[in-house]
GUBA-974886 format. One record per atom (N, C-alpha, C, O): x negated, z negated, y negated; atom name; residue in one letter. Coordinates in nm, 2 decimals, decimal comma. Each point is the difference from the previous one (the first is absolute). Example, Ala and Ser with C-alpha at 12.3 -4.5 7.8 and 13.67 -1.06 7.14 Angstrom:
R     c1     c3     c2 atome residu
R  -1,32  -0,78   0,57     N      A
R   0,09   0,00  -0,12    CA      A
R  -0,09   0,00  -0,12     C      A
R  -0,10  -0,07   0,00     O      A
R   0,14   0,14  -0,11     N      S
R  -0,09   0,00  -0,11    CA      S
R   0,08  -0,08  -0,11     C      S
R  -0,05  -0,01  -0,11     O      S
***
This chain:
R     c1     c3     c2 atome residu
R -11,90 -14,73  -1,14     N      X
R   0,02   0,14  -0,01    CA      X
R  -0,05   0,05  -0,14     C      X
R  -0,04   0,11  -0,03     O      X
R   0,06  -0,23  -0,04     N      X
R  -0,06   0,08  -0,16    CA      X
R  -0,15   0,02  -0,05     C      X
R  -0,04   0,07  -0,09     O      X
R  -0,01  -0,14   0,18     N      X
R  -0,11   0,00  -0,01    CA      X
R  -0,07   0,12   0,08     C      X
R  -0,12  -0,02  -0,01     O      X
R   0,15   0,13   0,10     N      X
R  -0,07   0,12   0,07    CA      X
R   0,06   0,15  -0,12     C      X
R  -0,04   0,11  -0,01     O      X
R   0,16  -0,20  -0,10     N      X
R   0,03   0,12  -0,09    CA      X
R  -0,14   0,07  -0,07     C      X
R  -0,01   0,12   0,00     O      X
R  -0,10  -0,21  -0,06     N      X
R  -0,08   0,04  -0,08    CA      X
R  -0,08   0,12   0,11     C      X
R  -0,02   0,11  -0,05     O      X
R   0,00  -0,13   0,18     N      X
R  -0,08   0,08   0,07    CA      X
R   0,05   0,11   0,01     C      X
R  -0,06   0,11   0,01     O      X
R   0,24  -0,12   0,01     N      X
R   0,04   0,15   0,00    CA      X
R   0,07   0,09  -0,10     C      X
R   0,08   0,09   0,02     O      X
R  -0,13  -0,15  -0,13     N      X
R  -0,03   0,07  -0,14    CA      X
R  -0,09   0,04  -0,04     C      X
R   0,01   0,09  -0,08     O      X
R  -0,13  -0,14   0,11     N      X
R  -0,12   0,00   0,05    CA      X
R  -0,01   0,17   0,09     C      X
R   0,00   0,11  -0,06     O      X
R   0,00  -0,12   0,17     N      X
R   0,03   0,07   0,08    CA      X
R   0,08   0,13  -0,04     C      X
R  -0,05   0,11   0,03     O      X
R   0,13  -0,12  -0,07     N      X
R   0,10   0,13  -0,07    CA      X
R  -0,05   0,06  -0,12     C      X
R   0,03   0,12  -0,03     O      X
R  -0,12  -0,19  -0,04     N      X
R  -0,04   0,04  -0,12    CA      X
R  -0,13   0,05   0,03     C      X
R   0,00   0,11  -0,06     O      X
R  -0,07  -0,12   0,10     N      X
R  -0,14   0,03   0,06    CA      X
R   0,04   0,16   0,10     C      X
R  -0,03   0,12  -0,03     O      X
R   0,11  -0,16   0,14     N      X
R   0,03   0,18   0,09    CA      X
R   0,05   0,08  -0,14     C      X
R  -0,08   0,09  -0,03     O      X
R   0,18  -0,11  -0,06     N      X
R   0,03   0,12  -0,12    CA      X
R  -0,10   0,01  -0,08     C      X
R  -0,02   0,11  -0,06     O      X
R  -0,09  -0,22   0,06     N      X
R  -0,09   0,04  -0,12    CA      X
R  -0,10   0,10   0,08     C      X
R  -0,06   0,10  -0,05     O      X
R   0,05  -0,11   0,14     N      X
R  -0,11   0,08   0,11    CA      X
R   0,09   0,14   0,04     C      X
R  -0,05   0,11   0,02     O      X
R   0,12  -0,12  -0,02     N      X
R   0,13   0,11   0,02    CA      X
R  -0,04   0,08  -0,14     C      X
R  -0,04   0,12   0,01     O      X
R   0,04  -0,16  -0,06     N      X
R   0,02   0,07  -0,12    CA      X
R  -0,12   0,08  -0,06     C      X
R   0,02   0,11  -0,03     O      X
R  -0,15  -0,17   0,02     N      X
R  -0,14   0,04   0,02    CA      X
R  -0,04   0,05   0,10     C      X
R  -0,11   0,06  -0,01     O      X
R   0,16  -0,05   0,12     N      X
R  -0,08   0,06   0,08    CA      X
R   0,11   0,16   0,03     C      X
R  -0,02   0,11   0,06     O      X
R   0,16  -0,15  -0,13     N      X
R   0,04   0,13  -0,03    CA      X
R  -0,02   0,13  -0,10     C      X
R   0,04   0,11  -0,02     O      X
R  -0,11  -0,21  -0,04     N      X
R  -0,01   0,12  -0,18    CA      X
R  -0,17   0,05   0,06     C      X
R  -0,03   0,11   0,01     O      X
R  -0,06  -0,22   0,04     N      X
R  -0,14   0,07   0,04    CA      X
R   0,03   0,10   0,10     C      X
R  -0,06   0,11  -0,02     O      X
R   0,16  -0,11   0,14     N      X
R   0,03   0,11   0,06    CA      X
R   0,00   0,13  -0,07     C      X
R  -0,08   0,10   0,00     O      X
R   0,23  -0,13  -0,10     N      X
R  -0,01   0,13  -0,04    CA      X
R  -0,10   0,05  -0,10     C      X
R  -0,02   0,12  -0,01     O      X
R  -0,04  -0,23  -0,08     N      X
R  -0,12   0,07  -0,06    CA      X
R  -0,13   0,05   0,07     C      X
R  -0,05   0,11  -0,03     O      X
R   0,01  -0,19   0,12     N      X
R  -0,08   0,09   0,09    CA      X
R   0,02   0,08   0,08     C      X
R  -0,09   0,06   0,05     O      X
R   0,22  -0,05  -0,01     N      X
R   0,06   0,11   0,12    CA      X
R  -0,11  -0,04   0,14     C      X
R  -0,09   0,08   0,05     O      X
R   0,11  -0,20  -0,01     N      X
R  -0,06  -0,13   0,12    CA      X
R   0,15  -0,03   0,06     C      X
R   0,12   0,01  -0,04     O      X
R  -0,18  -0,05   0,13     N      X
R   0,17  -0,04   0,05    CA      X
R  -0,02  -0,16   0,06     C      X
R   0,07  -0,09  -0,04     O      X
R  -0,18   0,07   0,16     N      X
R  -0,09  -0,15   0,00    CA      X
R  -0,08  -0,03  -0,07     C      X
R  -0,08  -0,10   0,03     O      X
R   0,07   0,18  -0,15     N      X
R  -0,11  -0,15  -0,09    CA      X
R   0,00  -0,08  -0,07     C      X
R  -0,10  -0,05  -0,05     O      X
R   0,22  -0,01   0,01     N      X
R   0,02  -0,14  -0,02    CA      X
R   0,01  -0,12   0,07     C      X
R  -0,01  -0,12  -0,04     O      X
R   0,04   0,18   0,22     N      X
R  -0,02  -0,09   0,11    CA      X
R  -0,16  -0,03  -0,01     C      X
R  -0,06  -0,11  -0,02     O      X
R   0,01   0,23   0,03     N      X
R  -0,14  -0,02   0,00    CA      X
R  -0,06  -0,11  -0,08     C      X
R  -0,05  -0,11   0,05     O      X
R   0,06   0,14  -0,21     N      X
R   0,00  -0,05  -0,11    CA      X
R   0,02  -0,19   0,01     C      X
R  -0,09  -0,08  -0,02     O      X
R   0,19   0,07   0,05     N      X
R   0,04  -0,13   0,03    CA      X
R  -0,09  -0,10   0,10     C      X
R  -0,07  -0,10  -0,02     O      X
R   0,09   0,19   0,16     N      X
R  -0,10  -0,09   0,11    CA      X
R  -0,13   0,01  -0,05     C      X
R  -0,07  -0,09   0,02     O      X
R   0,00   0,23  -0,11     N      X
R  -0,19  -0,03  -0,02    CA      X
R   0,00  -0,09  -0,11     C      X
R  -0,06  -0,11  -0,01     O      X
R   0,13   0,16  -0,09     N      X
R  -0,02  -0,06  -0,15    CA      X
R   0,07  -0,13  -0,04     C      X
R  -0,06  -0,06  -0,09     O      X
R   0,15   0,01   0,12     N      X
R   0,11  -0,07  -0,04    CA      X
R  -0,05  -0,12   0,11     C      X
R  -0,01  -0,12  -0,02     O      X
R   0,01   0,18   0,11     N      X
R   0,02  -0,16   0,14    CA      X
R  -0,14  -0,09  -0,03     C      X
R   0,00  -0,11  -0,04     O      X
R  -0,09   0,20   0,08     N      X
R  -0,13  -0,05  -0,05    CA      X
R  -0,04  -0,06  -0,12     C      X
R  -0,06  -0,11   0,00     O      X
R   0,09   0,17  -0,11     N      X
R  -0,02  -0,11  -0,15    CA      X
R   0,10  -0,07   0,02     C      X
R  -0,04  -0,09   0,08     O      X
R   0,12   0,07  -0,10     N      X
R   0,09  -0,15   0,02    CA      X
R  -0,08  -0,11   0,12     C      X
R  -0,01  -0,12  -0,03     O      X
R  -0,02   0,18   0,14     N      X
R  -0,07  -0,09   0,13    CA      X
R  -0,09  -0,06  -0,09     C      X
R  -0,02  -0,12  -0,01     O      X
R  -0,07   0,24  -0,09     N      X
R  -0,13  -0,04  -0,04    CA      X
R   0,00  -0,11  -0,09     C      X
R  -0,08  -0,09  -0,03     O      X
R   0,23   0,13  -0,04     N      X
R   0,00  -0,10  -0,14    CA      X
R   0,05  -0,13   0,03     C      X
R   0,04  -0,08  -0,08     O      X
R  -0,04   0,07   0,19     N      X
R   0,13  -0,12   0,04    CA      X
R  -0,10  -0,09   0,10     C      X
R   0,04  -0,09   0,07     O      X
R  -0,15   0,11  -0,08     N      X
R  -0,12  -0,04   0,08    CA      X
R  -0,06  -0,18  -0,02     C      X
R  -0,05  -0,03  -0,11     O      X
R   0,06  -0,03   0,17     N      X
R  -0,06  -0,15  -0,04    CA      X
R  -0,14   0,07   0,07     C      X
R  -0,01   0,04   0,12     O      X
R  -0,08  -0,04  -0,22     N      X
R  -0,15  -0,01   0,09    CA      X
R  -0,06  -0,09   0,04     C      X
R  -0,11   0,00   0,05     O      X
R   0,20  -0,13  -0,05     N      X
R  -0,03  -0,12   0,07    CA      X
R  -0,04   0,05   0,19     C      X
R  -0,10   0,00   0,07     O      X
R   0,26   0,03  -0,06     N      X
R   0,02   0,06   0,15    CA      X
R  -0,08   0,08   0,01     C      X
R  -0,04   0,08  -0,08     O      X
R  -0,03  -0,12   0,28     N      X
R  -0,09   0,05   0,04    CA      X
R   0,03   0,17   0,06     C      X
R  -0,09   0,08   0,01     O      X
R   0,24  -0,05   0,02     N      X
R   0,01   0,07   0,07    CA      X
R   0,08   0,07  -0,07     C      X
R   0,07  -0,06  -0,08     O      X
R  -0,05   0,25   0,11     N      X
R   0,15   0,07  -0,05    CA      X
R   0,10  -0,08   0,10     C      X
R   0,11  -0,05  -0,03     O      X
R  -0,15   0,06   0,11     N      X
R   0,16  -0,04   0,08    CA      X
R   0,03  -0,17  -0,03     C      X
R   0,11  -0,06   0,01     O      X
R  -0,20   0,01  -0,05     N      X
R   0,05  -0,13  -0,07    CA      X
R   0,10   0,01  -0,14     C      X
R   0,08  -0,07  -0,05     O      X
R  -0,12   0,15   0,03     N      X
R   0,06   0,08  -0,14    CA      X
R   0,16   0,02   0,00     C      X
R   0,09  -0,05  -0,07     O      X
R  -0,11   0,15   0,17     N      X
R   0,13   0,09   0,03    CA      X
R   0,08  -0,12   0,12     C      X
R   0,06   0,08   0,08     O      X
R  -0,04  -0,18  -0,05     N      X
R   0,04  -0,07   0,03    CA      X
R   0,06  -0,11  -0,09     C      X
R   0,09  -0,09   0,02     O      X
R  -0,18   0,12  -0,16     N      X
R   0,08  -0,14  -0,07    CA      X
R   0,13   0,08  -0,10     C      X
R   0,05  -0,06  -0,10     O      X
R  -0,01   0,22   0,14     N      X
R   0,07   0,03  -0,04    CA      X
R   0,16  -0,06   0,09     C      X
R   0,01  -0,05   0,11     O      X
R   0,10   0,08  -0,21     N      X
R   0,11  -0,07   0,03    CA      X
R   0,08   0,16   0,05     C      X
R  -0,04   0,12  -0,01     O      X
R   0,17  -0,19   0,09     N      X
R   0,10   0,14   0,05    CA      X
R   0,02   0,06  -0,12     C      X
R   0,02   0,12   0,00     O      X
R  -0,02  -0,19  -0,13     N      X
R   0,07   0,05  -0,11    CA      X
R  -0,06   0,15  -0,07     C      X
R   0,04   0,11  -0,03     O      X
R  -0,21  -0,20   0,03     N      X
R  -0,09   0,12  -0,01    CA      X
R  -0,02   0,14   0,08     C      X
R  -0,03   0,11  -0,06     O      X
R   0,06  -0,11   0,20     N      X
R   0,02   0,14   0,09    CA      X
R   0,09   0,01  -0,04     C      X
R   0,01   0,12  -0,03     O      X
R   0,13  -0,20  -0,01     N      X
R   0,16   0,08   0,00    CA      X
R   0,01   0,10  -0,16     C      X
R   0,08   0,09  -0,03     O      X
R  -0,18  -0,16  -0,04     N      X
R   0,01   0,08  -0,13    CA      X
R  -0,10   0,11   0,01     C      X
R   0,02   0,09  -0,08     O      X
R  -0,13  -0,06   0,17     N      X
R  -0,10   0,10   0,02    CA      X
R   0,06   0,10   0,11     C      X
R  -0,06   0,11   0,00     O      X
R   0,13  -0,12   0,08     N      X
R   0,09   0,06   0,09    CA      X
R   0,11   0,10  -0,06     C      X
R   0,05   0,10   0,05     O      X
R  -0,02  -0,18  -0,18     N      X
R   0,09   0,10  -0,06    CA      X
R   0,02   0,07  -0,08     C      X
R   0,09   0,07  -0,04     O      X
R  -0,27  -0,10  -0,01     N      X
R  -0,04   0,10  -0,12    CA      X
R  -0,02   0,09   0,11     C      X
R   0,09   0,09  -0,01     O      X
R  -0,18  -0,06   0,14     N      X
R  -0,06   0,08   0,04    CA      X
R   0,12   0,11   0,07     C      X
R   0,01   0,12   0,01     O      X
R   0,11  -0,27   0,03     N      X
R   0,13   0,10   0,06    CA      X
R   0,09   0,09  -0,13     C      X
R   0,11   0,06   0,02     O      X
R  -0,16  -0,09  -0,13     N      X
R   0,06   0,09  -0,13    CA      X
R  -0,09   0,11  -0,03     C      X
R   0,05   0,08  -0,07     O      X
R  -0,19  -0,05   0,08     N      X
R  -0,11   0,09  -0,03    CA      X
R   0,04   0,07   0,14     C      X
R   0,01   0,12  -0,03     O      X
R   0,00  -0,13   0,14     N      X
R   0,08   0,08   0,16    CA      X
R   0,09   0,05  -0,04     C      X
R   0,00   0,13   0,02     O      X
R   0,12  -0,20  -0,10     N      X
R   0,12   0,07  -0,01    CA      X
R  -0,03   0,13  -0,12     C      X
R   0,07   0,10  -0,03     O      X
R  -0,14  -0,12   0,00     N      X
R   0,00   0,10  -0,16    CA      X
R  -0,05   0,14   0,07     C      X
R   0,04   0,12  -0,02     O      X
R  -0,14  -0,20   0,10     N      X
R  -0,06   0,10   0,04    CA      X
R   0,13   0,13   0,10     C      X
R   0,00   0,12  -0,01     O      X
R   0,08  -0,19   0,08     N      X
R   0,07   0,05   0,10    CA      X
R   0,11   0,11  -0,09     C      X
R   0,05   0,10   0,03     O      X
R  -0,04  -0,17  -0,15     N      X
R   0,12   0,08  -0,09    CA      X
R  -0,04   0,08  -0,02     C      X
R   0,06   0,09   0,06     O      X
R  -0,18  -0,05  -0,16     N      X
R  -0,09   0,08   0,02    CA      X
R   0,02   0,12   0,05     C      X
R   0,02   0,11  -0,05     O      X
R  -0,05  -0,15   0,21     N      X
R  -0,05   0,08   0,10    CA      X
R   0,13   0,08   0,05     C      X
R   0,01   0,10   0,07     O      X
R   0,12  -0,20  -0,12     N      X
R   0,11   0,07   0,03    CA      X
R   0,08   0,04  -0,06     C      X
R   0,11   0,05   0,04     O      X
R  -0,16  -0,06  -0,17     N      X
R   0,05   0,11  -0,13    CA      X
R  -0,11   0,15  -0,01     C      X
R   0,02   0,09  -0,08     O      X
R  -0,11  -0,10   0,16     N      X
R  -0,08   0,09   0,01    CA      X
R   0,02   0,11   0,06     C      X
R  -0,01   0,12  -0,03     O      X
R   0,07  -0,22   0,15     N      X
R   0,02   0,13   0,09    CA      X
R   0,14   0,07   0,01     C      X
R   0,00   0,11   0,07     O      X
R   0,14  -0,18  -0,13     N      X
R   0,09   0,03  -0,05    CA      X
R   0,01   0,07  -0,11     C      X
R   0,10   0,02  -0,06     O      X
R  -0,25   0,03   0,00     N      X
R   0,00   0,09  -0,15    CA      X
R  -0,06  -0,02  -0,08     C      X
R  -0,05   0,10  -0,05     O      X
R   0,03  -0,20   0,00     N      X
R   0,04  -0,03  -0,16    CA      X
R  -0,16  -0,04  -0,06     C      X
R  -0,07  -0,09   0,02     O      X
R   0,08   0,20  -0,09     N      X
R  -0,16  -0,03  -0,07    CA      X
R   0,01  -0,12  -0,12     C      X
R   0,10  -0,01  -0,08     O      X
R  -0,20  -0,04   0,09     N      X
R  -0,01  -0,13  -0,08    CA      X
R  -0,10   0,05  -0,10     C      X
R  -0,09   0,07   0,06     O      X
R   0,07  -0,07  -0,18     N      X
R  -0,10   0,12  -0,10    CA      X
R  -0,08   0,04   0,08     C      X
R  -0,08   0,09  -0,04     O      X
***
């Protein structure tokens, strides 16, 4: 059991850090999905890119030698850049101007 702690500290720390950026870019850009965006064009891809053995012949050779740990910590940045977004959208429409 003590050993899946690092992942879901991991995991917790990563959705608030994305929570948290993808809620201030909200309200600075007055966007409501573009830090979802943000994440899957810019973010998914250089990490894929940087994380590359160019040994391997293939992407899906690639993206196979990733571990559950790796989707469970990319799942929850992207499920914390959704949620920001949703706050957002529902402090928006309940009022409240953000500058």
């Amino acid at each position: 059991m003590l050993q899946y702690l690092p992942v879901l500290v991991l995991m917790i720390l990563l959705f608030v850090m994305m929570f948290g950026i993808g809620f201030i870019v909200n309200m600075l850009m007055k966007t409501t999905w573009l830090p979802c965006l943000f994440f899957v064009i810019v973010i998914l891809p250089v990490v894929v890119y940087s994380m590359w053995n160019h040994d391997e012949a293939t992407f899906w050779a690639h993206i196979s030698s990733y571990r559950v740990v790796d989707y469970l910590t990319g799942v929850a940045g992207l499920a914390g850049t959704f949620l920001s977004g949703w706050a957002i959208h529902t402090l928006r429409v309940k009022g409240f101007k953000m500058f």
